[in-house]
C-alpha positions in Angstrom: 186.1 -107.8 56.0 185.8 -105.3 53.3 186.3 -101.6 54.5 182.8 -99.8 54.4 183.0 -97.6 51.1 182.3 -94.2 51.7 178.8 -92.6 50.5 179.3 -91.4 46.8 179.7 -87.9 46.9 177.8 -85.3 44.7 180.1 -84.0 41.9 180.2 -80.5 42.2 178.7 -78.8 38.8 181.4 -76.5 36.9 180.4 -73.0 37.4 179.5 -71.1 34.3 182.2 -68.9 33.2 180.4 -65.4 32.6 180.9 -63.9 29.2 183.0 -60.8 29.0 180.8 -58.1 27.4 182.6 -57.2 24.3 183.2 -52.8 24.7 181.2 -51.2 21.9 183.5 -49.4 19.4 182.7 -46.7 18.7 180.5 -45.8 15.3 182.0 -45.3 12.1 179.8 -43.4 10.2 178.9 -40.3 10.3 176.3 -38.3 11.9 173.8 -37.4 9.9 173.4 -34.2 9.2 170.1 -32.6 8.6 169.0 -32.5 4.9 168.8 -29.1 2.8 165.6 -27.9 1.9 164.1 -29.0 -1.7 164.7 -25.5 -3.0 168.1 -24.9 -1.6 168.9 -28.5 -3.4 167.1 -27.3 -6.6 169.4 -24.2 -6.4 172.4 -26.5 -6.1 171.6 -29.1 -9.2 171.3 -25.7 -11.3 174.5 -24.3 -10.1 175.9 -27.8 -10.8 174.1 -27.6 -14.4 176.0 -24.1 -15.0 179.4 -24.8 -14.0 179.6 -27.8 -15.7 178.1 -26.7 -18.9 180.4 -24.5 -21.3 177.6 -23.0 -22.9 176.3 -21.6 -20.1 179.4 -20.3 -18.2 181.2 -18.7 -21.2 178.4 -16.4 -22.4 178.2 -14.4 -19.2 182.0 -14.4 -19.6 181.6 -13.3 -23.1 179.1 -10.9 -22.1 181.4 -8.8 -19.7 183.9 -8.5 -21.6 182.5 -7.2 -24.7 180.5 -4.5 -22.1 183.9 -3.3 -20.6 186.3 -4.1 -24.0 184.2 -2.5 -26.6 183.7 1.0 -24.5 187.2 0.8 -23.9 188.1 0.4 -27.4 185.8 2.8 -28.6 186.8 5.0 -26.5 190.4 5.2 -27.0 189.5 5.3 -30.8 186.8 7.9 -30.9 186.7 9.4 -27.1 188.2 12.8 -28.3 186.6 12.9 -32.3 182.5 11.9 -31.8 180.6 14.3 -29.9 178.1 12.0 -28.6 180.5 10.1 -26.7 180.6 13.0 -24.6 177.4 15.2 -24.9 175.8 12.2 -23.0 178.6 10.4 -21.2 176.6 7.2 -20.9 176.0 6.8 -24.4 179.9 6.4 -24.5 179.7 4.2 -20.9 177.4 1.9 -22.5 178.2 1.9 -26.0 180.2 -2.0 -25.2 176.5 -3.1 -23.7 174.8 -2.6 -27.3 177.0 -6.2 -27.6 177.1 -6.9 -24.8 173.5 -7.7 -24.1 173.6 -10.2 -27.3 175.5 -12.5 -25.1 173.1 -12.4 -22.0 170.2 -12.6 -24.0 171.8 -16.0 -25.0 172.8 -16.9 -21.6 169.1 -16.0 -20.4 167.4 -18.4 -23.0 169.9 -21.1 -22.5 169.8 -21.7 -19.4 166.1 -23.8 -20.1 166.0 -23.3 -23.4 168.3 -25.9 -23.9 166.9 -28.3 -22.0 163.6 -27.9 -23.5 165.5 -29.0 -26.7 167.0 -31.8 -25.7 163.9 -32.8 -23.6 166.1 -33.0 -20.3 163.4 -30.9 -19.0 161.4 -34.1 -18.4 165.0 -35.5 -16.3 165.0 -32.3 -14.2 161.3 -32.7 -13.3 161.8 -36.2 -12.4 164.6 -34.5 -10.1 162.4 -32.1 -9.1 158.6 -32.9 -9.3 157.5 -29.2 -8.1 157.7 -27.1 -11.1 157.2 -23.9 -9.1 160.4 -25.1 -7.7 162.2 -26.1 -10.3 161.4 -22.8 -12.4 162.2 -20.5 -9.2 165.3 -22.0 -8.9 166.4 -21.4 -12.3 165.1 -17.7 -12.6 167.0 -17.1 -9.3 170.6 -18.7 -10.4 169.8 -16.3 -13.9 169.4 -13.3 -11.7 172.4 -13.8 -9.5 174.4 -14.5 -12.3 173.1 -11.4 -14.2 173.5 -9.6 -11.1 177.2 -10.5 -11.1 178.2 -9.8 -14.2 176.1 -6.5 -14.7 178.2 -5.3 -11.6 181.4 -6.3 -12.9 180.2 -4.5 -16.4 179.0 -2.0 -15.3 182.3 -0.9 -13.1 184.5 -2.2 -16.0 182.9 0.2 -18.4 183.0 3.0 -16.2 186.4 2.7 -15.7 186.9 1.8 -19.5 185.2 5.2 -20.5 186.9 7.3 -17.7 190.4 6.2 -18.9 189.9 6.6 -22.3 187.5 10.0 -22.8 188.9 13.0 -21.8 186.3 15.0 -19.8 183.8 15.3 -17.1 181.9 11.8 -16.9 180.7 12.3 -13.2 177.5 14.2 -12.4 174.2 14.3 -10.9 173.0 11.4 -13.1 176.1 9.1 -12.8 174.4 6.5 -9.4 171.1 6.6 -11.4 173.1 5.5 -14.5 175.1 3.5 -13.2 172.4 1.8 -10.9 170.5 1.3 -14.1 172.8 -0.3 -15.5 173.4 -3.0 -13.2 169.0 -3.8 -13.1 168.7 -3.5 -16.8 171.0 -6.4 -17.3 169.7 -8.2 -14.6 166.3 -8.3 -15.6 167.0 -8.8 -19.3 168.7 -12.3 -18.2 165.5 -12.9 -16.5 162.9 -11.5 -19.3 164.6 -13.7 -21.6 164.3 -16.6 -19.4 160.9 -16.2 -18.9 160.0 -15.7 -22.7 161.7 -19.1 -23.3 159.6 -21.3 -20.8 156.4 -19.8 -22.4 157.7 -20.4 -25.8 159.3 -23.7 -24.6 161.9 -24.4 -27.5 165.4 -22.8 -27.3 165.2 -22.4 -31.5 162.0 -20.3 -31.1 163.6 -18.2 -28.7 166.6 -17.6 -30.1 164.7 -16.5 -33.4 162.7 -14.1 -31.1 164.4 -12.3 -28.8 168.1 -12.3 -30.4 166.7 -10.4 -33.2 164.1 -8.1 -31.5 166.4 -7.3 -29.0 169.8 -7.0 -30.4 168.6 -5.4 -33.9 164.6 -4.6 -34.9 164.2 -2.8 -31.6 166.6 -0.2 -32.2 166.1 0.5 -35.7 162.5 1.1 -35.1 163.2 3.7 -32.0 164.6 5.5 -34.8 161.6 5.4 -37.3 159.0 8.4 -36.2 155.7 7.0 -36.5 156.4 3.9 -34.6 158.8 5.4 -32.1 155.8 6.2 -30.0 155.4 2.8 -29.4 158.4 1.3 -29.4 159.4 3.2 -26.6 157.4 0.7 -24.6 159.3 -1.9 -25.2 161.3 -3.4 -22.6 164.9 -2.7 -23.9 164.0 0.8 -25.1 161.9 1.3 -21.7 165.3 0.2 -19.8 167.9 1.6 -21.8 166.4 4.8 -21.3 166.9 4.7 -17.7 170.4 5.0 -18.3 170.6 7.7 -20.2 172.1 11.1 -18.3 169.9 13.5 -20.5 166.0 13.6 -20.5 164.7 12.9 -24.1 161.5 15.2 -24.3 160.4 12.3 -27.4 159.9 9.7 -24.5 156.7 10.0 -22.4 157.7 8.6 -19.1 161.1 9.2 -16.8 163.9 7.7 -15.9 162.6 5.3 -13.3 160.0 5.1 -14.8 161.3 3.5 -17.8 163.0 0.8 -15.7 159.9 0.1 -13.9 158.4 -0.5 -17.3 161.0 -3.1 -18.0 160.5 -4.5 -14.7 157.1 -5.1 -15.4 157.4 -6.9 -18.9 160.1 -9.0 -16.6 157.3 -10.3 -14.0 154.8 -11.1 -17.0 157.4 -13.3 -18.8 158.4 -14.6 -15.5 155.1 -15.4 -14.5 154.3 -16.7 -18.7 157.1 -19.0 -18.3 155.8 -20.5 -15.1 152.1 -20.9 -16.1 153.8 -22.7 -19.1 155.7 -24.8 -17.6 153.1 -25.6 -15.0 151.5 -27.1 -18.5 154.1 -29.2 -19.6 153.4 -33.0 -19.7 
């Protein structure tokens, strides 16, 4: 007889192998940090525009060292012959910024003047679609840098003229001066900044203001009939504010020939804006 086979039995089903999580590793980049504001990146690009462009770094360069050079030099050579180097000390102090102030004049118009010129205005408002932005950072890297160099100037011809002309330089005058010193070259960098963006070409600009400033202004303080007027004018307004003597030919004070030039400053600030506002 056959042996009874047994019942089949069930085949017992293979039990899933559980996948191993794989660990996560750990991220790679890196945390994101939160962006700058649009004006703070404005400033940047201009910074970036300034270092990075000769033309614009080397004329405030320029600038400081004719200011300090030239009142040192002319001091050693005429400190203890020319009279007015001493009767008012500051005309000797700031005899080097008569040149100096060429070379910010430059630097002011420049730094948009150029770009109106090449027409990488229209890349920068691409950049930066706000023009009150754009413009308000470009006025504020001009006044820092003015505000720089007019300090390092300033103290440069100071010490020029103290080490070079023998007597008193200090007195009640000297912060005021010296104070004056430092705005006026500030807000020249800025007036002449401003007058560009209303003008909005570098060539009309530089026909303007190089002349007016650096040569018709001061002959015509000297001719009588106009002087009356021409002491109005921002240079002669803030160059006066300098001065340690009182001029009893000018109609205003000290201070208050600074404030003049502060307020050409803010028209051709706000010109330049309103201007550029109108660019297509």
């Amino acid at each position: 007889m056959n042996a009874p086979t047994p019942a089949a039995m069930p085949t017992p089903m293979p039990t899933p192998m559980s996948t191993p999580t794989p660990a996560t590793a750990p991220s790679t980049h890196p945390t994101a940090h939160p962006t700058a504001h649009p004006a703070v990146s404005a400033f940047r690009a201009e910074r970036i525009k300034l270092t990075t462009l000769r033309s614009l770094w080397i004329t405030p360069l320029l600038s400081l060292v004719l200011t300090a050079g030239v009142t040192t030099a002319v001091g050693e050579a005429l400190g203890g012959k020319d009279h007015n180097l001493t009767d008012d000390p500051s005309v000797g102090i700031f005899y080097g910024l008569n040149f100096g102030q060429a070379a910010l004049i430059c630097f002011g118009i420049l730094l948009i003047g150029q770009e109106f010129n090449t027409r990488m205005i229209d890349v920068s408002l691409t950049a930066v679609p706000r023009r009150r932005r754009l413009y308000g950072a470009k006025l504020a890297l001009g006044a820092l840098v003015g505000l720089a160099v007019a300090v390092l100037a300033t103290l440069g011809a100071f010490a020029g003229y103290a080490a070079t002309v023998p007597g008193a330089w200090d007195g009640p005058a000297l912060v005021r001066s010296a104070a004056a010193g430092v705005l006026y070259q500030t807000l020249l960098v800025v007036l002449c900044l401003g007058t560009t963006a209303m003008l909005g070409n570098l060539t009309a600009a530089m026909g303007l203001l190089v002349p007016s400033l650096f040569l018709l202004s001061p002959l015509l303080s000297g001719v009588p009939g106009v002087r009356r007027v021409v002491q109005f004018l921002p240079d002669r307004a803030g160059q006066y504010a300098l001065r340690y003597a009182d001029d009893p030919q000018i109609a205003y004070g000290h201070w208050t020939g600074l404030l003049i030039m502060a307020l050409w400053t803010a028209l051709a600030a706000y010109g330049g804006l309103r201007a550029l506002q109108r660019t297509k």
